[in-house]
C-alpha positions as CSV (number, residue, x, y, z in Angstrom):
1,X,104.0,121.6,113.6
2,X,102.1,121.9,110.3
3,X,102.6,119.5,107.6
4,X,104.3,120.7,104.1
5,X,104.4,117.7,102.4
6,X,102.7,117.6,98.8
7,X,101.5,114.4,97.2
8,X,104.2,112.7,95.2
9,X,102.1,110.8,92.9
10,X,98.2,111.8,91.2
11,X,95.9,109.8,90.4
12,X,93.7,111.9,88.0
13,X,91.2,110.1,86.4
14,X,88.4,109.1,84.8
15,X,85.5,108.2,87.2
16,X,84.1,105.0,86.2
17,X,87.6,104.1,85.0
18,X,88.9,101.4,87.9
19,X,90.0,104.6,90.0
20,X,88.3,104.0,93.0
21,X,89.5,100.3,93.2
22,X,93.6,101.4,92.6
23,X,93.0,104.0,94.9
24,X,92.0,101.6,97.4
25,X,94.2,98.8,96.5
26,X,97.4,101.2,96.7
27,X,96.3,102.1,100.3
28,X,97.5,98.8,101.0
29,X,100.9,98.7,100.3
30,X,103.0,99.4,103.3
31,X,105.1,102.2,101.3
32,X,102.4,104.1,99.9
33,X,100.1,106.7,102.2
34,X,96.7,108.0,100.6
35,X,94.4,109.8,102.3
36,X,90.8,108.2,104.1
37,X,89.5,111.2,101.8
38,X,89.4,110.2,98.0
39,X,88.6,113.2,95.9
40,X,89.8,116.1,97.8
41,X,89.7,118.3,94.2
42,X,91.6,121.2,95.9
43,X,94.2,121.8,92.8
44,X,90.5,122.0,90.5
45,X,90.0,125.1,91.7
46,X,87.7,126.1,88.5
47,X,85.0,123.4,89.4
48,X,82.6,123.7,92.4
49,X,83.9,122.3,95.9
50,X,81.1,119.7,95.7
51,X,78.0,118.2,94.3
52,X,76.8,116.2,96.7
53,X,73.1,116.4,97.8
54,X,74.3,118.8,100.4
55,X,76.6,120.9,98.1
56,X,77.8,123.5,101.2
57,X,81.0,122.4,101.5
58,X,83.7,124.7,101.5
59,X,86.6,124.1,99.4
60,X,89.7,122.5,101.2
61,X,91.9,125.5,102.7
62,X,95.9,124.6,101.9
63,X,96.2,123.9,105.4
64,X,93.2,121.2,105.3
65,X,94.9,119.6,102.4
66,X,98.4,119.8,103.6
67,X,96.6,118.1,106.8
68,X,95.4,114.9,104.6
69,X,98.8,113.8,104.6
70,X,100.1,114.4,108.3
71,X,99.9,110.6,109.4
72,X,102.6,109.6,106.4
73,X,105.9,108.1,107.3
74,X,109.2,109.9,105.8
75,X,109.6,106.4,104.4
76,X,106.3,106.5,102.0
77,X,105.0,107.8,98.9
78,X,101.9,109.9,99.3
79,X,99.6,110.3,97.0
80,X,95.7,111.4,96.7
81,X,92.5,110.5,94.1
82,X,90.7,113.3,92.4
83,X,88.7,112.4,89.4
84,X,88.0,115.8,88.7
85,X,91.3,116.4,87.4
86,X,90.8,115.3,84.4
87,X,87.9,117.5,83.6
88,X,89.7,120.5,85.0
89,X,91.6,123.4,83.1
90,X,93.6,124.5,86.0
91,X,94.4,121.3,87.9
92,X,97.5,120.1,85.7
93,X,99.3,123.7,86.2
94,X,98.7,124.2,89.6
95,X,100.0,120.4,90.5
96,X,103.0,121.1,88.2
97,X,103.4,124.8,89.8
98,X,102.8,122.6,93.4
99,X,105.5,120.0,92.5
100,X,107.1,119.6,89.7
101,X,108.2,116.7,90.0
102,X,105.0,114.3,90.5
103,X,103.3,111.8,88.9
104,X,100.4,111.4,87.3
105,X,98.2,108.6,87.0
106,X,94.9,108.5,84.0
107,X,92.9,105.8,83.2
108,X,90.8,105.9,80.5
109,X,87.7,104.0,79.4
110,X,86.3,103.0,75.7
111,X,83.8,106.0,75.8
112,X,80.7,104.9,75.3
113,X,81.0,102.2,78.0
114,X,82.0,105.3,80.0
115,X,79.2,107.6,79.5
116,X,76.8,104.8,80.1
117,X,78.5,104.0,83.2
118,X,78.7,107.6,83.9
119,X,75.1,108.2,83.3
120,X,74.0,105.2,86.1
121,X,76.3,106.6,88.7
122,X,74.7,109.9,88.6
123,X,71.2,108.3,88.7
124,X,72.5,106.2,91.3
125,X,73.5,108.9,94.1
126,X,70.7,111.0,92.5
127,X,72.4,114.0,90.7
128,X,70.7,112.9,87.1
129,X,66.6,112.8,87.2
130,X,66.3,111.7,83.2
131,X,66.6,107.6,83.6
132,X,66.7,107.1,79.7
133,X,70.5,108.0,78.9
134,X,69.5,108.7,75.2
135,X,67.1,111.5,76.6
136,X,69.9,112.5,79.0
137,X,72.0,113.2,76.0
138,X,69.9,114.8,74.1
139,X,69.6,117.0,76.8
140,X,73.0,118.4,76.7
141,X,72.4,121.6,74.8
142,X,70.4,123.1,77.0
143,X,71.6,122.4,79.9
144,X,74.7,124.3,78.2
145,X,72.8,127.0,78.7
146,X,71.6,126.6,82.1
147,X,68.5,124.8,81.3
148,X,66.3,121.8,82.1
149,X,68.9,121.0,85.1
150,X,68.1,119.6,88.4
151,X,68.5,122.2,91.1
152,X,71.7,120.7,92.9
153,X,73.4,121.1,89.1
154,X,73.2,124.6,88.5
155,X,76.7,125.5,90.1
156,X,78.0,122.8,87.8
157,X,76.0,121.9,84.8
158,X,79.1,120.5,83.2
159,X,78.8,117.4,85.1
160,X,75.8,116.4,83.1
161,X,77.3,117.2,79.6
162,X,78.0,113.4,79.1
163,X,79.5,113.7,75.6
164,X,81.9,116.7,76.5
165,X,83.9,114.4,78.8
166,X,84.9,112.2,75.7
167,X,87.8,114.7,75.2
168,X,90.1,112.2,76.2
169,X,93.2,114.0,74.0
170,X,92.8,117.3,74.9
171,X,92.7,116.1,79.0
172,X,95.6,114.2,78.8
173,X,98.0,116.3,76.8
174,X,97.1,119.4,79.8
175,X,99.6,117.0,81.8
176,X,101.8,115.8,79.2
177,X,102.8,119.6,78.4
178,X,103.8,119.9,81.8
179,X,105.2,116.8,82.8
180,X,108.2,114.9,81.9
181,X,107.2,111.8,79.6
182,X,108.4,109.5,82.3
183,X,106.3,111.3,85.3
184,X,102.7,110.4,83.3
185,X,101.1,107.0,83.0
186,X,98.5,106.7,80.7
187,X,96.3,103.6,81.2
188,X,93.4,101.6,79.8
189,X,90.4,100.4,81.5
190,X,90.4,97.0,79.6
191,X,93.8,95.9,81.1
192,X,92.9,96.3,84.5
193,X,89.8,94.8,83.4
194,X,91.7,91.9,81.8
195,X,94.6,91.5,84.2
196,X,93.9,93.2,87.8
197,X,97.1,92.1,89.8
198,X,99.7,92.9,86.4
199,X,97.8,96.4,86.2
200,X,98.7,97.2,89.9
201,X,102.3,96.1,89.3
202,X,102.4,98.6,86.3
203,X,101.6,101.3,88.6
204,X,103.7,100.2,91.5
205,X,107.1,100.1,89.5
206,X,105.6,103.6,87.5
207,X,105.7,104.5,91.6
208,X,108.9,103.0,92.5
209,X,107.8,100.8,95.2
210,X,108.1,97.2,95.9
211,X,106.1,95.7,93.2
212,X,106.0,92.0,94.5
213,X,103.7,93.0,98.0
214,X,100.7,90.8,97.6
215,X,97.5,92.9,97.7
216,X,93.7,91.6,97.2
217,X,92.4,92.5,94.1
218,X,89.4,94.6,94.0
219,X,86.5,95.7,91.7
220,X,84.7,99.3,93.7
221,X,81.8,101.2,92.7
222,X,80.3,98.6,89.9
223,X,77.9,99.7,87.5
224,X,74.0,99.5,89.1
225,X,70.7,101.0,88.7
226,X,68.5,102.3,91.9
227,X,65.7,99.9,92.6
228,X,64.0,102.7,94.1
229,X,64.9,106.5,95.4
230,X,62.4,106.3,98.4
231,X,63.7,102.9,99.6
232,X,67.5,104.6,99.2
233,X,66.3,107.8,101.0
234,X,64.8,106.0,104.1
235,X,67.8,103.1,104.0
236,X,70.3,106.5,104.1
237,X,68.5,108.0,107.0
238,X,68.4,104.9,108.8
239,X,72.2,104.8,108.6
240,X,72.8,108.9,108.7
241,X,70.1,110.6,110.7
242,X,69.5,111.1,114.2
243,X,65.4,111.0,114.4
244,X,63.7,108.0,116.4
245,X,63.8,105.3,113.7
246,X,67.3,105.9,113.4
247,X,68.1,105.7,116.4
248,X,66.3,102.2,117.0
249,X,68.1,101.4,114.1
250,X,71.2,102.1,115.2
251,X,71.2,100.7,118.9
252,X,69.5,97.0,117.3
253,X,72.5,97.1,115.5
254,X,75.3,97.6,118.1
255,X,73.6,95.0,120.1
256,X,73.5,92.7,117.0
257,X,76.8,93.1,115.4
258,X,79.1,95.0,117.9
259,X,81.8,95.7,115.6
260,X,81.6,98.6,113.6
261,X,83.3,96.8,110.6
262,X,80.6,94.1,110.7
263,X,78.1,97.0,110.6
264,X,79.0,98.6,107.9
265,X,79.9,95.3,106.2
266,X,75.3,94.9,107.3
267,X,74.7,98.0,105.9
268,X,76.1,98.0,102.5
269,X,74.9,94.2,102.3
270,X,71.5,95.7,102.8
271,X,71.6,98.6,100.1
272,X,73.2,96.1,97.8
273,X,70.5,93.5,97.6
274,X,67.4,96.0,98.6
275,X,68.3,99.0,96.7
276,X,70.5,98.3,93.9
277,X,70.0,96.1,91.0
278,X,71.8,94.9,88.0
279,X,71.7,97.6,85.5
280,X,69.5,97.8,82.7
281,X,70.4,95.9,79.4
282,X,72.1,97.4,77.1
283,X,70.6,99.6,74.7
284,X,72.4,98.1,71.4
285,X,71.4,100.9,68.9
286,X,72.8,103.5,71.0
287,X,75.8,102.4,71.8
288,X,76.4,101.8,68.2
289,X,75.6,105.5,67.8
290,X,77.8,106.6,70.4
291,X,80.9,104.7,69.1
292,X,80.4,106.3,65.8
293,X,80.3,109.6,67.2
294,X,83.1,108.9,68.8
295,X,85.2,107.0,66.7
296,X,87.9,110.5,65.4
297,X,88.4,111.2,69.1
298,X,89.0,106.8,69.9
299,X,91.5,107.7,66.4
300,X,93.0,110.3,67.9
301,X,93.7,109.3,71.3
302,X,95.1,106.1,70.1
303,X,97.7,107.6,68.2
304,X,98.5,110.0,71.1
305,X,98.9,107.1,73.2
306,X,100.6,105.0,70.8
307,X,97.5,102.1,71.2
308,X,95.6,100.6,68.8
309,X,92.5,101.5,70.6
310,X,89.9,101.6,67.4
311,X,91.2,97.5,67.4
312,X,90.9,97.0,71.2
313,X,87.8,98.7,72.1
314,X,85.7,97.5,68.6
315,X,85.7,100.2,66.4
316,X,86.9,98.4,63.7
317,X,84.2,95.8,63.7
318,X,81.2,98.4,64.4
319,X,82.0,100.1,61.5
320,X,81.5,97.0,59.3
């Protein structure tokens, strides 16, 4: 018999934000199901399925998505992790239209810490070509128009728009104007920056759950640069393809580390420390720039939010 069940809670955004690390910290608790598949995107139904290197994926049918959730118990909350939900138009209606009554979790992130981030994540798995993020930016209006784009963003050119995802306002009140006050949690990068463990009890009593179930705290997807694309490429084929290296690769491996934990554990030890690096310093001058340019929208959001956000992500002093 098919599945009906709908996610009770969101988790909607931004990328870059701590999402990936709640996601998998709430996976943990023993009253909370979510998905092995983070970022199913099925209620974004104006974006793209996917922009992966190999973007023919089809779009989640209902019955895929409805599937996701199967293997919870009567006794859990379910929810899922879409980052794209944020960026969306039509994601906050159609969960609303879905069920009314879930919630919805956004985190947010000082913004030009964000784009910066943002721009080294999409160098890392390859999407972004131009390295220098001041370039990158200045890159934005015509690739508006459909120009100067890698080939695997043309179906989505919006993805590379760095500055037009600082609409932090506008993104949040699509959810608020659907949503009871008390069904949307608005968060803040720098407290689960600050405090990790009182950050995940925030969102387990926003989920009603047991808020006092010990769970490891966790830091996912940290900020790196790519040492090098052709050592990635040949370290992802190793671990991905069939052809006769990987295959040696592969059956050294099982006969090495026979658990397929400790091989994965082998293989993401070996694309830390031989692909990735620390990322580049920061480029002071720009990120001065950036906060200026963003310092109404900072204004704004505060207020919306009721934080003093200009105070707690420097505004204040970078203007002096």
């Amino acid at each position: 018999m098919t599945t009906t069940r709908l996610p009770d809670f969101f988790i909607v955004g931004h990328p870059k934000s701590g999402t990936t690390a709640l996601y998998e910290m709430l996976r943990e608790h023993p009253q909370i199901f979510m998905p092995k598949m983070k970022e199913p995107r099925y209620f974004a139904s104006d974006l793209p399925s996917s922009f992966q290197r190999h973007s023919d994926v089809p779009p989640l049918t209902r019955e895929d998505y409805l599937a996701l959730f199967a293997p919870a118990r009567a006794d859990q909350r379910v929810g899922e992790a879409s980052t794209a939900y944020i960026w969306s138009h039509d994601a906050a209606g159609a969960i609303a239209a879905a069920n009314p009554a879930a919630r919805i979790i956004a985190i947010f992130r000082e913004p030009a810490s964000f784009v910066r981030s943002m721009h080294l994540q999409l160098l890392q798995i390859r999407i972004e070509r131009e390295a220098d993020l001041r370039k990158a930016i200045a890159l934005e209006a015509e690739r508006r128009e459909g120009r100067r784009l890698p080939s695997i963003m043309r179906r989505w050119p919006q993805v590379l728009l760095y500055t037009e995802r600082v609409r932090y306002t506008e993104q949040l009140r699509r959810f608020r104007e659907l949503f009871a006050p008390e069904q949307v949690l608005a968060l803040v990068y720098d407290d689960f920056r600050a405090d990790n463990q009182a950050f995940l009890r925030r969102v387990l009593r926003f989920l009603e759950v047991d808020d006092g179930v010990e769970i490891a705290p966790l830091e996912a997807n940290p900020t790196v640069r790519v040492r090098s694309a052709r050592l990635e490429d040949m370290v992802n084929a190793a671990d991905q393809g069939d052809g006769g290296l990987a295959r040696a690769v592969k059956t050294t491996a099982r006969i090495a580390l026979p658990s397929r934990r400790l091989r994965k554990g082998a293989y993401w030890l070996v694309r830390r420390r031989m692909v990735f690096a620390k990322p580049p310093a920061l480029d002071e001058t720009l990120m001065r720039e950036l906060r200026e340019r963003f310092r109404p929208e900072v204004a704004a959001f505060g207020e919306y939010i009721g934080r003093d956000l200009l105070t707690l992500w420097g505004y204040e002093s970078s203007a002096s």
